[in-house]
N, C-alpha and C positions, 0 to 999 in steps of 0.2 A: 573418447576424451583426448586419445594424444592428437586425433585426426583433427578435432577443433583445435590445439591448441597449434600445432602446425600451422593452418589456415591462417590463425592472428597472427603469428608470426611472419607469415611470408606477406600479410597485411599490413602489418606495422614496415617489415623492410621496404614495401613497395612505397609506401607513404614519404618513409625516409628519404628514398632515391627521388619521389616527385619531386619531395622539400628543395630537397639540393639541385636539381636540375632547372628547378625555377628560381630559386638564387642566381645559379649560372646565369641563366638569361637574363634577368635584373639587374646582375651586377656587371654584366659580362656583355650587354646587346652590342656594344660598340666592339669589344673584341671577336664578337662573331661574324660580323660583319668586316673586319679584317680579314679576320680566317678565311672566309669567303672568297673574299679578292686577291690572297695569296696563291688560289688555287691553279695549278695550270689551266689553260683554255682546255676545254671538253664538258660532259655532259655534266658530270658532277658539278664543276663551277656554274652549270648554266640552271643546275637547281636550287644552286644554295644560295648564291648570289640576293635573287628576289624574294628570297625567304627570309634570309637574316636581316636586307635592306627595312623589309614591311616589318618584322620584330623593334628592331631598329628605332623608326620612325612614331611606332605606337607608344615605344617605352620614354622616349627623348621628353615627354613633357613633365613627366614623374621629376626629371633632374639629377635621377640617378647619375648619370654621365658626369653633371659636372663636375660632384662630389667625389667620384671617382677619380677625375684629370685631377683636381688638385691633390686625390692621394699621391698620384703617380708622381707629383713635382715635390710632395713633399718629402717622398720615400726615395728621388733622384738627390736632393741635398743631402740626402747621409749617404749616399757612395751607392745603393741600389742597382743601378741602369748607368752602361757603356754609355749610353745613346748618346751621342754628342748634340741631337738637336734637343731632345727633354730636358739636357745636361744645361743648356745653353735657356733657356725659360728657366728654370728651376733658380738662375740666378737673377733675372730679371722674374719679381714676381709680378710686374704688371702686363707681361704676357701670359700668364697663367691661363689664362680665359680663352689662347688663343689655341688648345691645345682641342684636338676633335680625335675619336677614337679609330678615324678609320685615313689613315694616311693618304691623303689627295696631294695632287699636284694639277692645276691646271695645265700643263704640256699630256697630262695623260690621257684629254679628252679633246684637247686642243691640237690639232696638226701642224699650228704654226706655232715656233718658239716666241716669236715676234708678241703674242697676242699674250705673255705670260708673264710681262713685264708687274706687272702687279701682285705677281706669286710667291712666295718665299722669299730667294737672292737675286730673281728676274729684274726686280728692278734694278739693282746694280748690272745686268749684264752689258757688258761695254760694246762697242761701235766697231768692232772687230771682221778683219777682212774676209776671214774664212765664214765668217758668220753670215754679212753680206752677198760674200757672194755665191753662197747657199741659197740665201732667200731669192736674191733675185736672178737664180738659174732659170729658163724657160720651162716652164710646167712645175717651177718651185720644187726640180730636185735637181743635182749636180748629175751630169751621168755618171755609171761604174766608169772609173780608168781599166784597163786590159790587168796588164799580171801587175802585183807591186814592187819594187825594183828586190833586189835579192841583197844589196848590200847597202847601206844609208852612213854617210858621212853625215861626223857628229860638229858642228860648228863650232871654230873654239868660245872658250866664254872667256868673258874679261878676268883679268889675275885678280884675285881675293886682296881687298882690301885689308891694312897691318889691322887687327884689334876687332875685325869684323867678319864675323865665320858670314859662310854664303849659306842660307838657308834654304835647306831643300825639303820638299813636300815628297815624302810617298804615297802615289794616292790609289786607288782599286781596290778591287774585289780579291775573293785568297788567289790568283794569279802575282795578285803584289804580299800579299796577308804570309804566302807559304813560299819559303826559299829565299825569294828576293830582299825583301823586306830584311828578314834577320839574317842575311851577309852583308848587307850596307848599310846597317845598324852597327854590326858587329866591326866592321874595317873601318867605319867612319868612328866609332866608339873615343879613339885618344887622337883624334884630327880637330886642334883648333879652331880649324879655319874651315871646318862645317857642323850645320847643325842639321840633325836630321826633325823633322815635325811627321810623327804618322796619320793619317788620314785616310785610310782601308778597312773594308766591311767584308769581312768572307759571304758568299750568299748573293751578291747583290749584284746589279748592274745596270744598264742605261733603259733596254726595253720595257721595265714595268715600275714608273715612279711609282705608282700604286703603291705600291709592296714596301720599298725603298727610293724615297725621292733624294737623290746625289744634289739636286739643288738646294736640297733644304739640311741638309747633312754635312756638305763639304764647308761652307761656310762656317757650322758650330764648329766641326771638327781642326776648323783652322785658325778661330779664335781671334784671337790680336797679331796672330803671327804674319809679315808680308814678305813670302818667299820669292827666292829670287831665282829658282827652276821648280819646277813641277816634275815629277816623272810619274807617269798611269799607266797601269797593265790590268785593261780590264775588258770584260765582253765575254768570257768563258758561259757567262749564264745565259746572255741573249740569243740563243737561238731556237726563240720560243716566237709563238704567236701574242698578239695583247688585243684587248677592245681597247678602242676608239669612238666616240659618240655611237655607245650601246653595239659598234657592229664589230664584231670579230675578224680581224686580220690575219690570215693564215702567218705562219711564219714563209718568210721568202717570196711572197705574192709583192705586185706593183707597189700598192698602197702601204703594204710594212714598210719596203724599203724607204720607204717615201718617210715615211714617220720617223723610222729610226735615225737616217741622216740626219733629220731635221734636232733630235735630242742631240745625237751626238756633238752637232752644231751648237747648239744649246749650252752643253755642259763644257764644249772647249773655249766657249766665248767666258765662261763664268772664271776657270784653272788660269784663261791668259787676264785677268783683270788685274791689274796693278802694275801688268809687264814684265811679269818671270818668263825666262825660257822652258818651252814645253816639250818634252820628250814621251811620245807615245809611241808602246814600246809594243811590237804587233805579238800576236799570241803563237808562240809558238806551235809546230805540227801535231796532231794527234794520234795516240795508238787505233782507236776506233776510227776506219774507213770511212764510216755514215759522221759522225762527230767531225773528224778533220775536212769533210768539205764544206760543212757550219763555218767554220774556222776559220777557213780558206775564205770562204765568202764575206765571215765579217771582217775579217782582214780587208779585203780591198775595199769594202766601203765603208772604213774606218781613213784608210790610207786617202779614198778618194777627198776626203772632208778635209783631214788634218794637213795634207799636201796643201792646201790652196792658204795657210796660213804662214807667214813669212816666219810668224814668234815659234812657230813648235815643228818638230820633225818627227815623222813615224820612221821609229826603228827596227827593222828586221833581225828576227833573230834566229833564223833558221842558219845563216852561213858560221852560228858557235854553236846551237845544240841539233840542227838536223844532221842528214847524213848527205853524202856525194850527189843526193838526186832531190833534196830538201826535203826529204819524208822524215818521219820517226826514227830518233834513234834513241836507244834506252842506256847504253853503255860503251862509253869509250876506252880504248887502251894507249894508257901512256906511254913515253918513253922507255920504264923499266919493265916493261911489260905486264905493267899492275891493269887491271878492269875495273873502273869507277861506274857507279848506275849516276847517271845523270840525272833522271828522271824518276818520280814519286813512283811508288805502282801500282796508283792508279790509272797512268796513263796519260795523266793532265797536267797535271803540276809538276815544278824543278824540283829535281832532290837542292839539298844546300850544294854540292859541288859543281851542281850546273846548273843554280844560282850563278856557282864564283865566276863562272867563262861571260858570263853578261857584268857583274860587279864588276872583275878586274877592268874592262873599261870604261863604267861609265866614275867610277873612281878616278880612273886617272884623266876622265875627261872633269869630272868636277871640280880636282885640284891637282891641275898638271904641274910637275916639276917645271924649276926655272925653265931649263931651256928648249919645252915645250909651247911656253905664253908670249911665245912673239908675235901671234896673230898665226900661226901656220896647222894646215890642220893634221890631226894629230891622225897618222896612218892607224892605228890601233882600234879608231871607230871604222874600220871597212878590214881589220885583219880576220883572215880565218880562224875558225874555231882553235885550231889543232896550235895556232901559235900562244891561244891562253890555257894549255892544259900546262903547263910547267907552274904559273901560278896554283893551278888548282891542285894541283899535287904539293905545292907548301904548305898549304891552307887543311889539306888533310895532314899532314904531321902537325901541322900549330893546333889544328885542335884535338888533337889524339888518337885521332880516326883509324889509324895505322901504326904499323910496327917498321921500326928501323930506319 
């Protein structure tokens, strides 16, 4: 008797678990098919892929789907979802229909940005030099430049008009999300004369709009606001392979590189639209040997794209947080012989205090003292690390960090 009654039991549970896992797919076909293309390149994506695709495609006429997109817009109007692009539909409800479960971007299958004009903010993408003269490099890619320079002169900006903060965009992935962000948050915080607007997605980056399209995101994320510098610290995640019309791009092979300039081109042509000053700010060294020549790599052909642009400058940051030979360094020693970690530990991201060694100047390039805005350029964008640690040693007593 118990032996039968066991058996119904583990019968009714299995019933149970069907029930619900067929809800999942019903309710959920589109987000599997996310999940799916989330996944890095390898075997597993290359089973789930057309698995969830054909789920997918059988279930789309049931409707399920759309019923579902207008829950999500409706459950984004009461505060639900960061998303800034749901965020942004959710207030236009005549784009509601426009909303599909599985985040495309034409650039993700398309190798020319040129051809994406019709995709999300593509169509606004402006006539931009860098952009140009990407596309029309021989064989439609610019080549690597050799090393990228070691120190970058920041151009001055025009003095802040009386009554009008200059609005600055922080934009990337937790490269800008962690450190950066909340010191020029926090310094700019009782500064009239800027305003800061966030625009950063921990997680994300230029190689798989798939996953996160930055075209269709930076846009919501920047709303009615028209900034008048950009600054982006992004690429930690790109050093992955992606598909391309169904074929798999190793990471670092011809064809990636080829793709990935062509986005980056893409998304610096979208940050310079309206004619803010662009400051792309290169990723710092890494603890991981095998990581930092990623790094290294998407460093200079990031640098190569963004150089050929008159509006924007890549800034190096190795000569304020590397060490003597521009590698890793984790901890500096100040003046008083104190040791600050500069660095998260994990190895990749600034701690806040080396955050402050890049804050201290791109603050006082933002809003330089008088008799810094006569047009002359301000030596502090090419100083050594070692001459912004005195700052950074204020900034640990201002926020309590330390004793005496």
């Amino acid at each position: 008797m118990r032996s039968v009654l066991l058996t119904q039991s583990i019968r009714k549970m299995a019933l149970v678990i069907a029930g619900f896992l067929a809800t999942i797919v019903l309710l959920e076909s589109d987000g599997l098919a996310s999940w799916a293309n989330h996944l890095e390149i390898g075997a597993l994506r290359t089973v789930a892929v057309p698995v969830t695709a054909a789920v997918q495609k059988t279930l789309h006429p049931l409707g399920v789907a759309a019923i579902r997109d207008h829950a999500l817009v409706a459950l984004a109007r009461v505060g639900w979802t960061d998303d800034a692009a749901l965020l942004a539909k959710a207030a236009n409800p005549s784009r509601a229909g426009d909303l599909t479960g599985v985040p495309t971007s034409a650039s993700a299958n398309c190798p020319n940005p040129a051809s994406t004009s019709g995709s999300g903010s593509g169509a606004n993408t402006p006539d931009h030099s860098a952009h140009n003269l990407f596309l029309n490099a021989p064989g439609g890619r610019t080549p690597l430049l050799g090393d990228v320079p070691k120190t970058t002169v920041l151009a001055p900006l025009p003095p802040v008009e009386p009554g009008k903060p200059r609005v600055v965009v922080l934009a990337g992935d937790s490269m800008m999300a962690v450190g950066l962000s909340a010191e020029l948050m926090r310094e700019a915080a009782g500064n009239k004369d800027l305003r800061i607007v966030k625009a950063f997605r921990s997680g994300t980056g230029l190689a798989r709009p798939e996953v996160f399209n930055w075209m269709d995101e930076y846009p919501a994320m920047l709303g009615k606001e028209k900034p008048d510098v950009v600054i982006v610290a992004i690429g930690a995640n790109d050093g992955q392979g992606f598909v391309v019309d169904r074929k798999v791009l190793p990471y670092g092979s011809e064809d990636w590189r080829k793709v990935y300039q062509e986005r980056i081109a893409e998304f610096l042509a979208m940050v310079e639209a309206g004619g803010p000053r662009v400051v792309w700010i290169g990723l710092p060294p890494m603890r991981g040997h095998i990581y930092d020549e990623k790094i290294s790599d998407l460093n200079r052909i990031t640098y190569t794209v963004v150089s050929q642009s008159p509006q924007a400058t890549w800034w190096n940051t190795v000569s304020y947080v590397g060490d003597d030979a521009g590698k890793y360094r984790e901890f500096v020693t100040l003046d008083d012989g104190q040791s600050i970690r500069i660095r998260s530990s994990d190895g990749i991201h600034l701690s806040d205090e080396g955050a402050g060694l890049l804050t201290t100047v791109l603050l006082k390039w933002l809003d330089p003292p008088p008799q810094a805005a006569n047009g002359s350029t301000d030596a502090s964008a090419t100083a050594p690390a070692v001459q912004a640690l005195p700052a950074v040693k204020h900034k640990r007593h201002a926020h309590g960090k330390t004793k005496g």
